[in-house]
C-alpha positions in Angstrom: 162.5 35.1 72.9 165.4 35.6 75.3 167.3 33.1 76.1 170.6 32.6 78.3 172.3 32.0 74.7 171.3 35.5 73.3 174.2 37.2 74.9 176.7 35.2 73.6 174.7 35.0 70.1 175.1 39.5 70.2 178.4 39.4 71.0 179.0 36.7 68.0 177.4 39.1 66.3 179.2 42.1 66.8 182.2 40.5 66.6 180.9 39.2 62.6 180.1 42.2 61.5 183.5 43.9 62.8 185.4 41.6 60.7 183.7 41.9 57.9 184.6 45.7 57.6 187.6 45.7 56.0 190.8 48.0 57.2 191.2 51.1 55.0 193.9 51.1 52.1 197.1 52.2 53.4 197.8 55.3 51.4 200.8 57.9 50.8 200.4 61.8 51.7 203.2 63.4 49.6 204.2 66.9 50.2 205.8 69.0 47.8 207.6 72.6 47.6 209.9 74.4 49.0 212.5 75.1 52.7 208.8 76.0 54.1 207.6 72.8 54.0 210.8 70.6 53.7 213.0 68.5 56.8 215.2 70.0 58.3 218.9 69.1 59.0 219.9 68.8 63.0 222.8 71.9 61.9 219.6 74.2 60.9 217.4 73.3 64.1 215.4 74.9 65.6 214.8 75.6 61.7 211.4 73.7 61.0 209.5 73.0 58.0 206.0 72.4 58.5 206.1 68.7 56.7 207.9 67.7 60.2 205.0 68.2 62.6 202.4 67.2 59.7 203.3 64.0 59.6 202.3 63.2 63.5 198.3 63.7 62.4 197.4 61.0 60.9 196.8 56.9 61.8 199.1 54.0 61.2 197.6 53.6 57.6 198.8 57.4 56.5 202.3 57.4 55.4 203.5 60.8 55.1 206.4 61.6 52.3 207.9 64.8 52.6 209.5 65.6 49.1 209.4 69.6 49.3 213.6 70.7 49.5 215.0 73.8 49.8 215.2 76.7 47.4 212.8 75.2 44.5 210.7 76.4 42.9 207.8 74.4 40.4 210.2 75.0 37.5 213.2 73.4 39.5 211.4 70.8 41.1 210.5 69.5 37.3 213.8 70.3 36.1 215.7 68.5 38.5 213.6 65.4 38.0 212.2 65.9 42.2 208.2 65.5 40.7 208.6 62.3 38.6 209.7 59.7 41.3 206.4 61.1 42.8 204.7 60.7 39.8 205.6 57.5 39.2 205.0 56.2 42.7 201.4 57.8 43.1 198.9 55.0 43.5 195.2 55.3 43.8 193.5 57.1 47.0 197.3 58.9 47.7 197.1 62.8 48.1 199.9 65.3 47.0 199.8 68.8 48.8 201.7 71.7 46.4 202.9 74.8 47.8 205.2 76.3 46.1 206.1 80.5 45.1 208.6 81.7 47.3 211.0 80.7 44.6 208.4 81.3 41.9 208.4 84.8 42.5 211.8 85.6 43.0 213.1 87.4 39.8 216.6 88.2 41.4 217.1 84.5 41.5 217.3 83.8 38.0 218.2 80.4 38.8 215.1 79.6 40.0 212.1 82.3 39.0 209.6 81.3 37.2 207.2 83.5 35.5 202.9 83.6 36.1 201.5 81.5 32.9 204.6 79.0 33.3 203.9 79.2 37.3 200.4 77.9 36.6 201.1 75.6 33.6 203.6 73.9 36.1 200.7 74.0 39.0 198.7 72.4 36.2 201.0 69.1 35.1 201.2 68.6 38.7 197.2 68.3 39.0 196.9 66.3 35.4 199.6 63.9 36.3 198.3 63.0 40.3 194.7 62.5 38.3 196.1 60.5 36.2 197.5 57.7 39.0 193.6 58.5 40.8 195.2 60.1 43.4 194.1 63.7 44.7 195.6 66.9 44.5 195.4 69.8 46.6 196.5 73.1 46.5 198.0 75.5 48.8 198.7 79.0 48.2 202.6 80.3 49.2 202.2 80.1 52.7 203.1 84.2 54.3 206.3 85.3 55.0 206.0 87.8 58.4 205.6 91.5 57.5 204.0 94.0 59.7 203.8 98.1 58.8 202.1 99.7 61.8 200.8 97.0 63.7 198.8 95.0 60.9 200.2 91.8 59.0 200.2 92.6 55.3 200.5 90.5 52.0 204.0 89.2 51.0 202.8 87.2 47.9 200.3 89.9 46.2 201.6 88.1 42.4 201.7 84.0 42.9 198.7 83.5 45.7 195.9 84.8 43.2 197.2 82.3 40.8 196.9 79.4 42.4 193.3 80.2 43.7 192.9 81.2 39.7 194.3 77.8 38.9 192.3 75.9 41.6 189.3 77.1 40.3 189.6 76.1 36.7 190.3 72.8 37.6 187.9 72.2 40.4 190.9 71.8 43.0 190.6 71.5 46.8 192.1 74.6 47.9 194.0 75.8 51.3 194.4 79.4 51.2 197.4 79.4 53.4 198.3 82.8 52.4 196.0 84.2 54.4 195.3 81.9 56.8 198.9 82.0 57.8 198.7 85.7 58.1 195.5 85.6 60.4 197.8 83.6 62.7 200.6 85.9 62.4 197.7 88.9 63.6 196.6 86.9 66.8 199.9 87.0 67.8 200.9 90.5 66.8 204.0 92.2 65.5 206.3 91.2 68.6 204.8 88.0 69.8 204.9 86.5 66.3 208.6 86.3 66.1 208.5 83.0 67.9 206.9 82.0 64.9 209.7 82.3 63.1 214.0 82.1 63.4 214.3 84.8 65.6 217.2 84.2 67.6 219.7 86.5 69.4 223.5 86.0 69.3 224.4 83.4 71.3 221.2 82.3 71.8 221.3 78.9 70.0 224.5 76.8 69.2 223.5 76.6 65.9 223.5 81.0 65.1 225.7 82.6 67.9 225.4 85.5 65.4 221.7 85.3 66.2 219.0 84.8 63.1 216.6 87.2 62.1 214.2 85.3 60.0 210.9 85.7 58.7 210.4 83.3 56.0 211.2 80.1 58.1 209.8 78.5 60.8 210.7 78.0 64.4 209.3 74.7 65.8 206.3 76.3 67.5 205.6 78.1 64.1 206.1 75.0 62.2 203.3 73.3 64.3 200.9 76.2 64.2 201.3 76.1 60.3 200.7 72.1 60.2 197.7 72.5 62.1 196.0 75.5 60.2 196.8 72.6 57.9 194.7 69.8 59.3 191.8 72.1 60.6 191.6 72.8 56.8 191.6 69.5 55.8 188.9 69.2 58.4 186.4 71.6 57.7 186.7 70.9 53.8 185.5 67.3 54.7 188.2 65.7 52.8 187.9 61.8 53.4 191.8 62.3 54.3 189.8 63.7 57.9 188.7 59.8 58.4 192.3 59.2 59.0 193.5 61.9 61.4 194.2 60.2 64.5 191.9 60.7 67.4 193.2 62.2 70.7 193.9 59.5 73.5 191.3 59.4 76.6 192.9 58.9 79.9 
C-alpha cells in the first residue's frame, strides 16, 4: 500500500543502506626504480618522471609514494637501504609498481650493473617481501628509451625486458609490458614528432639547458603523462581492484 509516508520511508531507506557501506581502506601506491619514474627537481624541469603525473589518477583514499631516484638500479636500491623503509611500511591492500633496468643493464657503470640471475633474484625479494605485508606487487618491464633506424621504433632493452616477463611468469605477477607499449606510443608519433616526448631542447630554449638537451631516455612533461597513462589504461584493462579507485572525470 502507498501511502504519503512511503516517500520519506525510501529515502530513509536509501540513506540506511548508504551508511552501512563502509568507505574503502585508505591504501599506499609505492613506486619504485629509477630517473624514469622518480620527481624531479625544479633545476631539471621540464625533466619529468612519470611517478609525477601518476599520482593525479587516483581518489582521496590512494596515496601515491614515489620512492624510484635517480641512477639505481635493483642492486643499488637494496644496497643503499631505499627498499626496506618500503618494506617495512607496506601494510595490507598497498601496491608496489617495480621498474627498474636502465641501470641493470648498464655494464660500463660498474657502480651500478647488475647482472641477469642477480637482476631477477632482486625482482624476486621484492615480490616475496610486498607478499609478505599482503600487499600486491606488480611488475613493469624497463620502460623504452627512443631509438628509431629508418623510420621504425626498435628495442632498447633486448637483455632485461624478457626477464622480467620471465620472472612475472613464474611467480604469477601482474605484469605491464611497458617496453613495448611505450614504444607503440613512440610509433604513433614517429621519428620527429616523438621528440616532444622526450628532453629535446635547443640552445637557449629553456633557462634550465641554454646548451640545449638532446635526450632520449627522459621524459618531457607531455611524455611523462603519456607514460602514466599507458599506465592507468593498463591497470584498467587488467581489472586490477586498484581501477575501483581511479578518480572519475568531473561532469559539467
Amino acid at each position: 500500500m502507498v501511502t504519503k509516508f512511503t516517500p520519506y520511508l525510501i529515502a530513509l531507506l536509501a540513506l540506511l543502506m548508504t551508511a552501512s557501506v563502509p568507505s574503502p581502506r585508505p591504501i599506499t601506491v609505492y613506486l619504485i626504480g629509477d630517473s624514469t619514474i622518480a620527481n624531479k627537481l625544479t633545476s631539471a624541469y621540464p625533466e619529468t618522471g612519470w611517478g609525477m603525473p601518476f599520482k593525479f589518477f587516483f581518489d582521496s583514499t590512494v596515496t601515491v609514494d614515489n620512492r624510484a631516484k635517480n641512477g639505481r638500479s635493483t642492486r643499488t636500491f637494496l644496497s643503499e637501504n631505499l627498499w626496506q623503509p618500503v618494506a617495512d611500511a607496506l601494510k595490507e591492500g598497498d601496491y608496489v609498481f617495480i621498474q627498474f633496468g636502465h641501470n641493470d643493464e648498464s655494464k660500463e657503470k660498474v657502480d651500478r650493473y647488475t647482472a641477469p640471475d642477480a637482476y631477477k633474484q632482486n625482482l624476486v625479494r621484492f615480490i616475496t617481501e610486498t607478499r609478505a605485508r599482503k600487499a600486491t606487487p606488480i611488475l613493469l618491464t624497463p620502460v623504452s628509451r627512443r631509438k628509431f633506424v629508418d623510420g621504425k621504433v626498435i628495442e632498447t632493452h633486448p637483455a632485461y625486458s624478457p626477464l622480467v616477463i620471465e620472472v612475472a611468469k613464474s611467480q604469477g605477477v601482474s605484469l605491464i609490458d611497458l617496453d613495448a607499449k611505450s614504444r607503440e606510443l613512440y610509433q604513433s608519433f614517429g621519428e620527429e614528432s616523438s621528440k616532444l616526448l622526450f628532453l629535446h631542447l635547443k640552445p637557449g630554449e629553456h633557462p634550465n639547458y641554454p646548451d640545449g638537451k638532446e635526450d632520449n631516455t627522459h621524459f618531457s612533461e607531455l611524455g611523462a603523462r603519456k607514460i602514466a597513462q599507458i599506465i592507468l589504461a593498463e591497470i584498467k584493462a587488467q581489472k586490477l581492484a586498484l581501477a575501483e579507485r581511479i578518480t572519475k572525470p568531473v561532469k559539467k
